[in-house]
C-alpha positions, 0 to 999 in steps of 0.5 A: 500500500502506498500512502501520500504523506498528506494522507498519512497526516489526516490518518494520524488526526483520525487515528488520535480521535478515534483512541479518544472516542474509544477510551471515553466511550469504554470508562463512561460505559455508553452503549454503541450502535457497532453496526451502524458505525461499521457500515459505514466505515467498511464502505470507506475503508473500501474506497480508500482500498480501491484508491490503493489499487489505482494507485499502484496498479493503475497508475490512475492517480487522480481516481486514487486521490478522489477515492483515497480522501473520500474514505477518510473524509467519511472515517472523519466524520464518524470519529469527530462526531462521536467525540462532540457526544463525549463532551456531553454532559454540560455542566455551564447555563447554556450561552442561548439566551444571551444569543437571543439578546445579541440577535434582539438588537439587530431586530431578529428573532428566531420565531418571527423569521419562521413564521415569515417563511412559512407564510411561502410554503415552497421557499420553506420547502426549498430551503428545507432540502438546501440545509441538507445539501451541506454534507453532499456539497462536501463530498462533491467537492472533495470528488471534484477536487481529488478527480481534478488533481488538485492535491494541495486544494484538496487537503487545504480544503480538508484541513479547513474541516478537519480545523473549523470542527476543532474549533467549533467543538472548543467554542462550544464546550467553553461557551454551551449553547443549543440554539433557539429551539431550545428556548422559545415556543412555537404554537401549533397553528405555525408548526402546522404551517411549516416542517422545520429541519429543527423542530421543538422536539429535537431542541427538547433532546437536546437540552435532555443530552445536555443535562443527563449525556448519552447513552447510546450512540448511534449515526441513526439518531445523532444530533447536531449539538454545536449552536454557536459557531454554526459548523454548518456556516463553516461547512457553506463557506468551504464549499463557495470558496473552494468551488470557486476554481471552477468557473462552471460550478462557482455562480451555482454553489454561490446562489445554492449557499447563499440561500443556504443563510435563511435555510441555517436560521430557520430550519437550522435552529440557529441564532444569527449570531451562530452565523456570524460566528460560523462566518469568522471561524471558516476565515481563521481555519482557512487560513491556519489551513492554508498554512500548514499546507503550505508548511508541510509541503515544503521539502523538509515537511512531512507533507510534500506532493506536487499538483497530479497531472494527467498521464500522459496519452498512449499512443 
């Protein structure tokens, strides 16, 4: 098997999470849907295996490349979000109703926009499928990336997760908070009106997982903890920024994440704030990103690989 040094070094990051994962998981006893986690991670595992066989018996790099970070992207997302539900239970007052007063004096309030928006069902229903697009355009950018050959684009775009996570999970375990679902009451006649990706129910979880933590685990039911800062804004900005190499992608990923914003506060259950927030923590890992790419891929780095080209045509 032959590994470039930049997928040796996210290897490492999993690795370390996945230890922590499994030791808090043993010493605090939780129950782990094993199934639920093995299915996915046996079909990443394959695809970073069939990287390998491009690799070294094709010779297709590019396909390598995509393949490769596609299995690890998925592997990261497993460990990093069983490692937020290691942090819970919390013990601070959550952060949301100061949030809510910070909002109050730009003029927003979290109900208001949702009863604006279910007043246009097909708006609502549109920004309902946007908010999901987050994890799709992820994983369309790392394809597009990886089958383009843009190795060092692909890892910077991978470190600016790998860092915006980090970041938001520090934020967040220092500063608690769930979002505004978990404070105000919506009446019946607007939930009837409108299907929320956040509903009250899922803000009623959330405080409970705060206050008692979990007991089981499982990819099935795993809920977005972090409100402020908003990882799915982070999430946005990744996809608009490194989309932007692509001229005949970039004017559709603007217009999709720019609606993308009302789609995070209102089916996201989100502060406005958690959007600011996901705004300024996006600039600082995509620069800290673009740093150690640019650190590790010199010489005497550990990360060192040029752009893939092409191979040459057989003639």
């Amino acid at each position: 098997m032959r590994f470039l040094p930049a997928e040796r070094f996210f290897a490492f990051i999993i690795i370390t999470i996945a230890l922590a994962d499994l030791t808090l998981i043993t010493v605090r006893g939780i129950a782990v849907d094993s199934l639920g986690y093995a299915v996915p991670a046996f079909g990443a595992l394959a695809l970073i295996g069939g990287g390998q066989y491009y690799r070294v018996h094709r010779g297709e790099e590019r396909i390598a490349l995509a393949l490769i970070a596609s299995g690890l992207f998925i592997i990261f997302t497993l460990v990093a979000s069983v490692f937020n539900y290691m942090l819970l239970p919390i013990t601070a007052v959550p952060g949301d109703v100061l949030l809510a007063h910070v909002d109050a004096l730009f003029g927003y309030k979290w109900p208001e926009a949702v009863a604006f928006v279910a007043e246009w069902p097909a708006f609502s229903r549109t920004l309902y499928y946007v908010y999901f697009s987050s994890l799709p355009q992820l994983a369309f950018v790392v394809l597009l990336l990886g089958f383009s050959g843009k190795a060092d684009a692909l890892w910077h775009f991978l470190l600016t997760g790998v860092l915006g996570v980090a970041g938001c999970i520090a934020i967040w375990f220092a500063f608690p908070n769930f979002g505004p679902s978990t404070l105000f009451v919506l009446s019946p006649d607007l939930l009837s009106r409108i299907e929320l990706g956040v509903t009250p129910q899922y803000g009623e979880e959330l405080l409970r997982l705060s206050r008692d933590g979990p007991t089981y685990i499982s990819p099935a039911n795993v809920l977005g903890l972090i409100g402020f800062p908003s990882f799915h804004t982070v999430m946005a900005c990744m996809s608009v920024v490194f989309l932007a190499r692509f001229r005949w992608i970039f004017p559709f990923a603007l217009c999709l994440n720019a609606i993308m914003v009302p789609a995070i506060l209102v089916h996201g259950g989100h502060h406005l704030s958690d959007v600011v927030g996901g705004i300024a923590m996006f600039a600082v890992a995509y620069l800290l990103g673009g740093k150690l790419v640019a650190r590790l891929a010199q010489p005497d780095g550990p990360m060192r690989h040029p752009e893939v080209t092409a191979p040459p045509a057989v003639k």
